[in-house]
DRENFIPA-199134 format. One line per 4 residues: number of its first residue (from 1); for each residue x, y, z of C-alpha. Coordinates in nm, 3 decimals, padded with zeros to 5 digits. Layout:
NUM = X,Y,Z  ...
REM end
This chain:
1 = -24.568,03.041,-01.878  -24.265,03.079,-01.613  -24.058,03.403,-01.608  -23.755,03.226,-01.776
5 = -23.976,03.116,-02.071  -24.046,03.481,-02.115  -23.699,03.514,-02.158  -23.609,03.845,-01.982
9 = -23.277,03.903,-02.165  -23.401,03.918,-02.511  -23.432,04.241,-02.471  -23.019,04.290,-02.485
13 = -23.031,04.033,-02.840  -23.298,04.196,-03.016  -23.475,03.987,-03.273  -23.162,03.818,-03.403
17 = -23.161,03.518,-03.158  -23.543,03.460,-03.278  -23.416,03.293,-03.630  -23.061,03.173,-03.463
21 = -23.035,02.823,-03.614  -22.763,02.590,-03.700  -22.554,02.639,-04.078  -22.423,02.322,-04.095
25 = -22.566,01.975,-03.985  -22.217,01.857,-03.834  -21.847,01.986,-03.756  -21.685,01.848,-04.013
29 = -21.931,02.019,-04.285  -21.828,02.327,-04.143  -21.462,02.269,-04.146  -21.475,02.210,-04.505
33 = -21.700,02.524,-04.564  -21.429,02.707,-04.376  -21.136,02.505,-04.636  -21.309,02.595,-04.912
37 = -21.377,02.991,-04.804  -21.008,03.029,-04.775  -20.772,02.726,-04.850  -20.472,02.961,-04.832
41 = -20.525,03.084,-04.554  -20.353,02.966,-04.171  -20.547,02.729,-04.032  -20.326,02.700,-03.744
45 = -19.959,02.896,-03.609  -19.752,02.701,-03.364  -19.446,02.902,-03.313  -19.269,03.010,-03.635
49 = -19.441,02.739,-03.835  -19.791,02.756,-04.005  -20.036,02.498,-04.145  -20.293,02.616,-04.429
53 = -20.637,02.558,-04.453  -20.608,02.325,-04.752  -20.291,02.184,-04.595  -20.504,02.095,-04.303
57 = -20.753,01.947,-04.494  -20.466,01.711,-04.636  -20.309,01.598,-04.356  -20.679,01.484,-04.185
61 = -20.764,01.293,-04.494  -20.406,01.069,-04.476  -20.446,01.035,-04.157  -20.813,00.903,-04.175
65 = -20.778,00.696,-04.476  -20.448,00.556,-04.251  -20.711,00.479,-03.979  -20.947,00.302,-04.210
69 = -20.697,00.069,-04.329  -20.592,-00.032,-03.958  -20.943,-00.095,-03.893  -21.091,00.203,-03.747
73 = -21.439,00.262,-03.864  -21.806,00.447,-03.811  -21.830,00.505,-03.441  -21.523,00.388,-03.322
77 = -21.271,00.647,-03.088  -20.947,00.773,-03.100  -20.809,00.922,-02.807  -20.577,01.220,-02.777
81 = -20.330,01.262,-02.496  -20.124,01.617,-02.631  -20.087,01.957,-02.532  -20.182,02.239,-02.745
85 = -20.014,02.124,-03.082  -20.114,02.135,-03.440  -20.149,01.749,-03.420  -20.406,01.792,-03.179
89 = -20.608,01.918,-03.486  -20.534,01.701,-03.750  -20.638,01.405,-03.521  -20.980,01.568,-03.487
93 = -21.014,01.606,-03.771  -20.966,01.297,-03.918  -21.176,01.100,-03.657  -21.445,01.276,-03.768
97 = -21.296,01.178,-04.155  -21.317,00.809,-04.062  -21.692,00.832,-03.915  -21.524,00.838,-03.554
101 = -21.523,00.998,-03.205  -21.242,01.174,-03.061  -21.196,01.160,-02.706  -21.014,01.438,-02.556
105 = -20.755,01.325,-02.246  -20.618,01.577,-02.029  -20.221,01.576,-02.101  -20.178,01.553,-01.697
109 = -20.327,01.267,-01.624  -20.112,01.052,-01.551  -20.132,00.666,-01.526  -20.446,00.536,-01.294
113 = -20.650,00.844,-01.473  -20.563,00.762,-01.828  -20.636,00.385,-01.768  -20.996,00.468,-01.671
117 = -21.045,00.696,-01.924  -20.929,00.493,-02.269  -21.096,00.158,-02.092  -21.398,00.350,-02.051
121 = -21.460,00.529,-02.322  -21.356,00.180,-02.494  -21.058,00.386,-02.747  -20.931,00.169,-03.034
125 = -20.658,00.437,-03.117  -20.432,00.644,-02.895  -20.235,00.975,-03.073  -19.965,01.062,-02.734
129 = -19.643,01.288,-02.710  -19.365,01.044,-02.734  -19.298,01.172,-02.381  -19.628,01.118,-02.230
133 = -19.617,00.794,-02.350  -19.273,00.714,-02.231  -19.381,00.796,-01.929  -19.729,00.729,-01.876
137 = -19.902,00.556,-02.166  -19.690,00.261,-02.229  -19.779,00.056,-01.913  -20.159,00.173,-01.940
141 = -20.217,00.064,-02.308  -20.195,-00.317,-02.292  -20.465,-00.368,-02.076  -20.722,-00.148,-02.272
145 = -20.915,-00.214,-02.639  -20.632,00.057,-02.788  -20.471,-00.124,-03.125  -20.288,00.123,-03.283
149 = -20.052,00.416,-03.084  -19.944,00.716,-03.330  -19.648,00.880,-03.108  -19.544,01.226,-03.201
153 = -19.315,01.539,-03.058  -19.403,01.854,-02.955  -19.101,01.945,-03.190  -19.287,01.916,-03.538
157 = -19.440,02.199,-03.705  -19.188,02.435,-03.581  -18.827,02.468,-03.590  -18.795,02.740,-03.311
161 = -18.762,02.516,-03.017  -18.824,02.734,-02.715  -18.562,02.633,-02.418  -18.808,02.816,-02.221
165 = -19.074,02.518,-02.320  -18.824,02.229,-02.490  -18.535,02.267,-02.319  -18.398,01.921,-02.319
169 = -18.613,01.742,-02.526  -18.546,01.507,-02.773  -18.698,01.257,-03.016  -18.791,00.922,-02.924
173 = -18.912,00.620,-03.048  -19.098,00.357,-02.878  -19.128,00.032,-02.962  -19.475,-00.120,-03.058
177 = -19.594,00.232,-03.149  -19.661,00.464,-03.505  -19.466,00.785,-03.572  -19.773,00.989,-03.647
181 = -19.644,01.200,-03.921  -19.479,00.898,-04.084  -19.835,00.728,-04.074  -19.928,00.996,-04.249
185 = -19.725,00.998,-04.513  -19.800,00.696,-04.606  -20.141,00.776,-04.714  -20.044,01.147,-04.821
189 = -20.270,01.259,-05.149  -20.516,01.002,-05.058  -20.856,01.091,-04.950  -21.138,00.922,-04.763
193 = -21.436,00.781,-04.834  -21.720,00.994,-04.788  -21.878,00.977,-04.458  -22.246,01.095,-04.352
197 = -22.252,01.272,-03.981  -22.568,01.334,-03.835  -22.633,01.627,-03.607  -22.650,01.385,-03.289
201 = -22.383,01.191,-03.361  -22.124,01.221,-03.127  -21.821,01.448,-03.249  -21.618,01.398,-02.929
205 = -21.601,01.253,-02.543  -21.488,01.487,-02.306  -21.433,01.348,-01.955  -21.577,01.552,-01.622
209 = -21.623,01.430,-01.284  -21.995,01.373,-01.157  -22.136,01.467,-00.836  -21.991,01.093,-00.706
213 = -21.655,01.197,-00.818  -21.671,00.914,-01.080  -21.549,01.035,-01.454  -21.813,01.086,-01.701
217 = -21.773,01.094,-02.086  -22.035,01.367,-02.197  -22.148,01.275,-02.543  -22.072,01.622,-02.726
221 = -22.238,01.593,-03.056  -22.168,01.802,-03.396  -22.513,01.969,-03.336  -22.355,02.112,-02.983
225 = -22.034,02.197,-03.149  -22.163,02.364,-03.437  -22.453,02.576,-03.260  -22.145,02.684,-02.966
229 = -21.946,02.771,-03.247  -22.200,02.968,-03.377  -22.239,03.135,-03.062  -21.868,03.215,-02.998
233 = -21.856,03.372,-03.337  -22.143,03.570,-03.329  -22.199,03.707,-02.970  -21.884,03.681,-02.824
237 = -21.679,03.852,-03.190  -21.469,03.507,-03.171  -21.193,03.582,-03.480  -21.369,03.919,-03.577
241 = -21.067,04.060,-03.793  -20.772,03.849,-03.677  -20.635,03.530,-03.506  -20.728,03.347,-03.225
245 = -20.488,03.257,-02.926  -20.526,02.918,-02.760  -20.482,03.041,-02.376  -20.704,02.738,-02.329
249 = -20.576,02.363,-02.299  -20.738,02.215,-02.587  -20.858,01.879,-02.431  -21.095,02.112,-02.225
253 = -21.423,02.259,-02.378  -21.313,02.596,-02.337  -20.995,02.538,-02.609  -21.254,02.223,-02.845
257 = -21.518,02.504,-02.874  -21.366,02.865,-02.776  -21.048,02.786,-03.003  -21.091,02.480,-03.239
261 = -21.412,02.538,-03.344  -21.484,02.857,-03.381  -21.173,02.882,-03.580  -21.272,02.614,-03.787
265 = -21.603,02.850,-03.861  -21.554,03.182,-03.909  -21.262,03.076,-04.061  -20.958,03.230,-03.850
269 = -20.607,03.166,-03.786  -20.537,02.915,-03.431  -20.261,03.026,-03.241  -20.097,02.783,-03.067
273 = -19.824,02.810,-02.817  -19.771,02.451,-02.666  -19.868,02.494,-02.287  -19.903,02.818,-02.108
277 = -19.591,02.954,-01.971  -19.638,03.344,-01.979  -19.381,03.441,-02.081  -19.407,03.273,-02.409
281 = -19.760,03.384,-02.452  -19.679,03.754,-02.414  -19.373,03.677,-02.689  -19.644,03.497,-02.928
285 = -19.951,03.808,-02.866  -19.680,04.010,-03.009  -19.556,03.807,-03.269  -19.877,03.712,-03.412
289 = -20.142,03.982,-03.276  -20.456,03.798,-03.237  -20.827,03.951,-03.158  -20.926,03.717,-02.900
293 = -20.895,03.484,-02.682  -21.126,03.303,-02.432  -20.949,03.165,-02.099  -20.943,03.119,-01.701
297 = -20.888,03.463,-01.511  -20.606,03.333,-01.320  -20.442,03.277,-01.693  -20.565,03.636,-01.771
301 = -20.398,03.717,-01.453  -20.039,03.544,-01.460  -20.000,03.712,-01.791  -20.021,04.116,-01.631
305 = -19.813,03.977,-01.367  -19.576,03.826,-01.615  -19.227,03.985,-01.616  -19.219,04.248,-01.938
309 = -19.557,04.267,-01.936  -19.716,04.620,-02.103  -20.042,04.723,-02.265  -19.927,04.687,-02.612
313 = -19.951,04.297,-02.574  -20.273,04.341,-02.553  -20.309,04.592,-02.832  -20.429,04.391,-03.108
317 = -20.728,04.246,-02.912  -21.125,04.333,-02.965  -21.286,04.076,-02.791  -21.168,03.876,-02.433
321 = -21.360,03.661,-02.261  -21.284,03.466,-01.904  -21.413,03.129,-01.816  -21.367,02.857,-01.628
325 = -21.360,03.004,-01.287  -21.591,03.362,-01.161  -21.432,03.646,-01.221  -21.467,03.939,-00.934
329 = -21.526,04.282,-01.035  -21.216,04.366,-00.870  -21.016,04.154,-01.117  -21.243,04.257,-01.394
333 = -21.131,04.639,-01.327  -20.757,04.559,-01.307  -20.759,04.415,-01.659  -20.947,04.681,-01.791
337 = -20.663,04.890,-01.652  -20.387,04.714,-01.710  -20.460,04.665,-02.056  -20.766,04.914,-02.199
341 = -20.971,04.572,-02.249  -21.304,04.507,-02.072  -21.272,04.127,-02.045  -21.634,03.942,-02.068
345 = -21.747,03.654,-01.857  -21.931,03.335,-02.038  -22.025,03.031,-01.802  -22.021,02.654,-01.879
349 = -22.005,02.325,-01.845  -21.889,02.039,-02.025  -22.221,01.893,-02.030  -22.325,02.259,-02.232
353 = -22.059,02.197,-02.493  -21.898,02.559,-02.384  -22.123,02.877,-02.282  -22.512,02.843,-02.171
357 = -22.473,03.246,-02.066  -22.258,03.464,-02.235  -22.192,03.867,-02.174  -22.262,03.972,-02.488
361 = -22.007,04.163,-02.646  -21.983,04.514,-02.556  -22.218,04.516,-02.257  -22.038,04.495,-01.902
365 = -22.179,04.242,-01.651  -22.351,04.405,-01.378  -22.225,04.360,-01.001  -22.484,04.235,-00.777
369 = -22.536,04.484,-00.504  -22.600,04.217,-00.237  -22.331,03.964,-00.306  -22.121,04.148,-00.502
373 = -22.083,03.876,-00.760  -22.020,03.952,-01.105  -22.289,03.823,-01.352  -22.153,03.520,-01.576
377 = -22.388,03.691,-01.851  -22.723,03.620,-01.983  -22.845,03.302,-02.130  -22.730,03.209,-02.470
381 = -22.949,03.232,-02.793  -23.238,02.926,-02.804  -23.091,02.889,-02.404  -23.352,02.863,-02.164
385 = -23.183,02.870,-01.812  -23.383,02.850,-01.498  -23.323,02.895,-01.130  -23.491,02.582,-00.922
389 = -23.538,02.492,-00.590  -23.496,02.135,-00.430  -23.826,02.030,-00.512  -23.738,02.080,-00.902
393 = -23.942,02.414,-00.909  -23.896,02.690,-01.119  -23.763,03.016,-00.833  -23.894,03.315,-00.864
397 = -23.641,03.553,-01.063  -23.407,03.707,-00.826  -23.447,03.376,-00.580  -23.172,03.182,-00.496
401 = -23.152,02.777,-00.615  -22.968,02.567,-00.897  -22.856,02.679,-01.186  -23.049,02.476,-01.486
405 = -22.991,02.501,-01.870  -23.225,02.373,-02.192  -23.093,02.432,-02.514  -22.882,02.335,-02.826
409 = -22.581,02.306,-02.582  -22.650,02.091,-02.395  -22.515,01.720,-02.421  -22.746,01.395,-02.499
413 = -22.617,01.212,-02.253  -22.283,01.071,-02.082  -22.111,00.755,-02.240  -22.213,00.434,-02.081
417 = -22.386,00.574,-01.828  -22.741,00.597,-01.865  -22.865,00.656,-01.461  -22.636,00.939,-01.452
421 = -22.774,01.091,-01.756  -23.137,01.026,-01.578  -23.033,01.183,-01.269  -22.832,01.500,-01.408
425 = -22.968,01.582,-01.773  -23.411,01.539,-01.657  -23.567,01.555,-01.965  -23.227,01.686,-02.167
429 = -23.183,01.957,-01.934  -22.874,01.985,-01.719  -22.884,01.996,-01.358  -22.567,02.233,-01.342
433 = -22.489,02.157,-00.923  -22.422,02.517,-00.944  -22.621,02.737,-00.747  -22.667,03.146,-00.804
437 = -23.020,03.328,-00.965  -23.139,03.559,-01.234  -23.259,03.950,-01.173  -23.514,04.052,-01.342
441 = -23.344,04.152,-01.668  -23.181,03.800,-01.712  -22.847,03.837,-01.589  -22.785,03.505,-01.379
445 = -22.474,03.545,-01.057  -22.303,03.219,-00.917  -22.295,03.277,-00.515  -22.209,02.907,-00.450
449 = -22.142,02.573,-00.596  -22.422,02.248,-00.492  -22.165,02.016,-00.410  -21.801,02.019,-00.286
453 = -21.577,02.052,-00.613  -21.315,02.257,-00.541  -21.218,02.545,-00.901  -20.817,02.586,-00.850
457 = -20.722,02.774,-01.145  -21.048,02.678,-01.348  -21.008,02.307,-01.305  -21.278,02.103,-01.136
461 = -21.135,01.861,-00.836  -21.306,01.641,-00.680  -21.236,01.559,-00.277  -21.333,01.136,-00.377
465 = -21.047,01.152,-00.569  -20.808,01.286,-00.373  -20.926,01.109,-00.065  -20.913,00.778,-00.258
469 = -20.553,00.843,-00.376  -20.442,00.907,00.002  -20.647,00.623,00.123  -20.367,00.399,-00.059
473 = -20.116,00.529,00.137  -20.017,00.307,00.419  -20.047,00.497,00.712  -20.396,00.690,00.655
477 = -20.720,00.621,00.850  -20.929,00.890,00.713  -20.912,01.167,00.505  -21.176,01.485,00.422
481 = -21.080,01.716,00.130  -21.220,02.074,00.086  -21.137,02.366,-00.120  -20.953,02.690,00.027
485 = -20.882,03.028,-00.054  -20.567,03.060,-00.306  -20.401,03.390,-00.455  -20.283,03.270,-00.765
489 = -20.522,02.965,-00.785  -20.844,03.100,-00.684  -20.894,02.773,-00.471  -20.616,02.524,-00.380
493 = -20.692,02.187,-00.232  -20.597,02.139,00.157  -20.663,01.747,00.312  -20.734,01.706,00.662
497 = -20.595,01.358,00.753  -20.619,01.153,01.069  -20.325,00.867,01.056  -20.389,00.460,01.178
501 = -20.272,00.358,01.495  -19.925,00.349,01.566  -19.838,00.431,01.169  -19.674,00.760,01.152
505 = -19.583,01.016,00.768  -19.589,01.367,00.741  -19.739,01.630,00.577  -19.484,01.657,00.274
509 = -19.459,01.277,00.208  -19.821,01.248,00.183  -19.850,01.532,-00.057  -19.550,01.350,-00.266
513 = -19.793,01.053,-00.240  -20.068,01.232,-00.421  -19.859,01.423,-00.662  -19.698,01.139,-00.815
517 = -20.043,00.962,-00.845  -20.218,01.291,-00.985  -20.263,01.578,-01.225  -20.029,01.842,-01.123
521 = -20.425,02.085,-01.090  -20.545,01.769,-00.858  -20.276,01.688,-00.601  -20.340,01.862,-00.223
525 = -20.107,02.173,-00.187  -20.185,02.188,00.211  -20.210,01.905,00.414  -20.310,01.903,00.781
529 = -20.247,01.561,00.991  -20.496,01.561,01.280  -20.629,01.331,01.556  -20.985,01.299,01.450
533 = -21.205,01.419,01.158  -21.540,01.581,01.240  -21.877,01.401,01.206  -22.205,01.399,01.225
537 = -22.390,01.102,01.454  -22.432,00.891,01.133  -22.033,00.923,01.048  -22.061,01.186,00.763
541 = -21.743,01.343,00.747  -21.813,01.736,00.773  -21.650,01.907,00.505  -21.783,02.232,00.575
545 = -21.656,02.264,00.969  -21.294,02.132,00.805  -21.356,02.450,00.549  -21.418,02.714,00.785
549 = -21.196,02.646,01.087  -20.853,02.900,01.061  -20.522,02.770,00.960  -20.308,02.527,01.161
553 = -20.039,02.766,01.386
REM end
């Protein structure tokens, strides 16, 4: 028996992780657990609107029994493409209704991205913002497997209209597409038929890069959302007394797991609030004075820097947790500060359906002496994590190597893709690419990341992607990508780029280039135009001696 099988941090859990098994055998048994527990209750606030419980549970039923009659059936996926709206929900909701898959799509992506993602994940129905697909969507969707396009407004379920968010915004129709509430209505008061889920079925797609850069659909299943939900709720106080605010973007695991389904659980009230802008957060923790909330520090962070900001907005909370991207103790002891709330880490991946370590509630992470990292918790209950070396050996505990979880989490596989589920998930347990260890009492530290991906404000980037968006520019020979320090973003991406002969750009057309070709988290914010990338004798670009030589001028 290894260390990490003797399971070091049980010692903070007690006995209570020993029993910790899953309530319900799939998601959508434990919405309706959480309908019939309180029907009347908000299932979701967006604004100055609200949707009940039961309400909830009768919009998802039109809109499944909708989806059955346009062919949709057992396996099948819809795709979402929203922000953080109440239709996000419903659409859920209902694929799960109609036997189906919902595949979450970031709302950024814009129109190379989204083709990849709805041809590979092989969609049949796409729910957009009339804007997105106006915009986006329209000249994407003929050249995938999608049949039927619901369009709806970030407008509905609220009569407020923000001018700090909506300003300008209208209603529009598109031709060859489905008003999604008018869909609905159609089929309002009718109700599925029923539909058996099995715990590894797969509840939902969401997309991450792999360590080629290439987009992989992990295959979520109810069994990982349930038994995260679980854990949100019960070590992390996830809707303990109150609401829930969506800091999160809901397409990400953070906002399916941290907000969606934990709501759906315990049951609690879903705040909603569009997209961040932080000013309109601070005016909704106010109006609606939720206990907790689960997002990226730099989010944390925007908001105490947010004009107007004071303690009180912060007054209603019990329970905040940061994830996404490390938090340093420095940070960790201005919020506490600012706003009398020790904020938590938790540390994921996609691939573990939300947290595999967690800070459980009310116990500070300690500071590493040496590195002084913060810890990102201890392993989750039934979460074996382990520290290994290159050789795919356990580390001794306080060692150094990469960062490997085993447990209820963890994903079955990614979509279509079965040598990258050999190579990353051995034997169902993920290979994280994240490197860091675990002292002696089961706290585990991050002190480096395996690979190149670049965190700028909690989003994973890729340096493939970027470099393959600039290699379609005209006058680029080569170009190396690499993360740097950022202020506000934690990292920022910077591209080192040597030109072809005789072409000539500059710095700010190239980065116009990228932006109109990527998600606004993706595009290079620096770029430096040189005569000749570094490399090794075998022509490996070297990323590292870009990374660590100072700024241009």
């Amino acid at each position: 028996m290894t260390a990490y099988d003797e399971r070091p941090w049980l010692a903070l859990y007690g006995d209570q992780s020993a029993d910790y098994e899953m309530e319900f055998d799939n998601a959508l048994d434990m919405f309706r657990a959480g309908v019939a527990r309180d029907p009347g209750g908000d299932a979701l606030k967006y604004f100055d609107g609200s949707i009940s419980r039961q309400e909830l549970d009768e919009l998802s039923d039109a809109l499944a029994v909708g989806l059955l009659a346009n062919g949709f059936s057992a396996g099948d996926r819809l795709a979402v493409y929203l922000q953080n709206v109440p239709q996000f929900v419903i659409a859920m909701v209902a694929a799960w209704k109609a036997g189906g898959v919902m595949v979450s799509i970031n709302p950024m992506s814009r129109k190379r991205e989204l083709s990849y993602l709805l041809k590979d994940s092989g969609a049949t129905v796409l729910v957009s913002l009339e804007a997105l697909y106006d915009e986006v969507a329209r000249e994407v969707v003929p050249d995938t497997d999608v049949r039927l396009v619901l369009t709806t407004s970030e407008l509905e379920f609220q009569t407020r209209n923000d001018e700090r968010l909506f300003a300008g915004m209208s209603r529009q129709r598109h031709e060859g597409t489905t008003d999604f509430l008018e869909f609905i209505g159609e089929h309002r008061g009718q109700v599925p038929p029923p539909v058996e889920l099995k715990p590894d079925d797969v509840a939902f797609l969401t997309y991450t890069s792999g360590t080629t850069g290439v987009p992989k659909g992990a295959m979520n299943t109810h069994r990982n959302v349930v038994f995260t939900a679980q854990v949100y709720r019960d070590w992390v106080r996830a809707g303990w007394g109150g609401a829930i605010f969506g800091i999160a973007p809901l397409f990400h695991i953070t906002g399916l797991i941290g907000h969606v389904a934990v709501s759906m659980l315990v049951p609690a009230p879903l705040v909603l609030a569009y997209r961040f802008e932080p000013r309109v957060v601070l005016d909704a923790l106010l109006e609606h004075r939720p206990t907790f909330t689960i997002g990226a520090i730099t989010a944390l962070n925007a908001l105490l820097n947010a004009p107007g900001f004071t303690k009180d907005h912060f007054a209603s909370f019990t329970s905040v947790y940061s994830g996404g991207a490390a938090i340093s103790p420095t940070a960790e002891k201005a919020f506490l500060e600012a706003t009398g709330i020790q904020v938590h880490n938790a540390y994921g991946l996609t691939e573990t359906t939300s947290p595999m370590t967690v800070t459980p509630f009310g116990s500070p992470s300690p500071v590493d002496p040496t590195s002084g990292a913060l810890s990102v918790g201890v392993p989750a209950p039934n979460t074996i994590v382990r520290i290994q070396g290159d050789d795919g050996q356990d580390q001794p505990l306080g060692e150094i190597g990469e960062i490997v979880a085993d447990g209820p989490q963890v994903v079955s596989g990614y979509w279509g893709k079965p040598e990258e589920t050999a190579a990353n998930l051995p034997g169902g347990a993920l290979r994280s690419g994240d490197v860091g260890f675990m002292n002696p009492e089961g706290w585990v530290f991050i002190v480096d990341r395996k690979k190149d991906m670049i965190n700028a404000s909690g989003y994973k980037v890729w340096p493939r992607e970027v470099e393959d968006v600039l290699a379609e520019h005209p006058a680029v020979c080569e170009s190396a990508v690499v993360g740097v320090p950022d202020e506000k973003r934690g990292e920022t991406v910077k591209a080192f780029v040597s030109l072809r002969a005789g072409a000539h750009t500059t710095a700010e057309e190239l980065i116009a280039h990228c932006k109109e070709r990527m998600a606004a988290y993706k595009y290079p914010r620096q770029i430096e135009i040189i005569d000749e990338l570094p490399k090794t004798v075998t022509g490996k670009i070297l990323r590292r001696e870009l990374r660590d030589q100072p700024p241009a001028g």
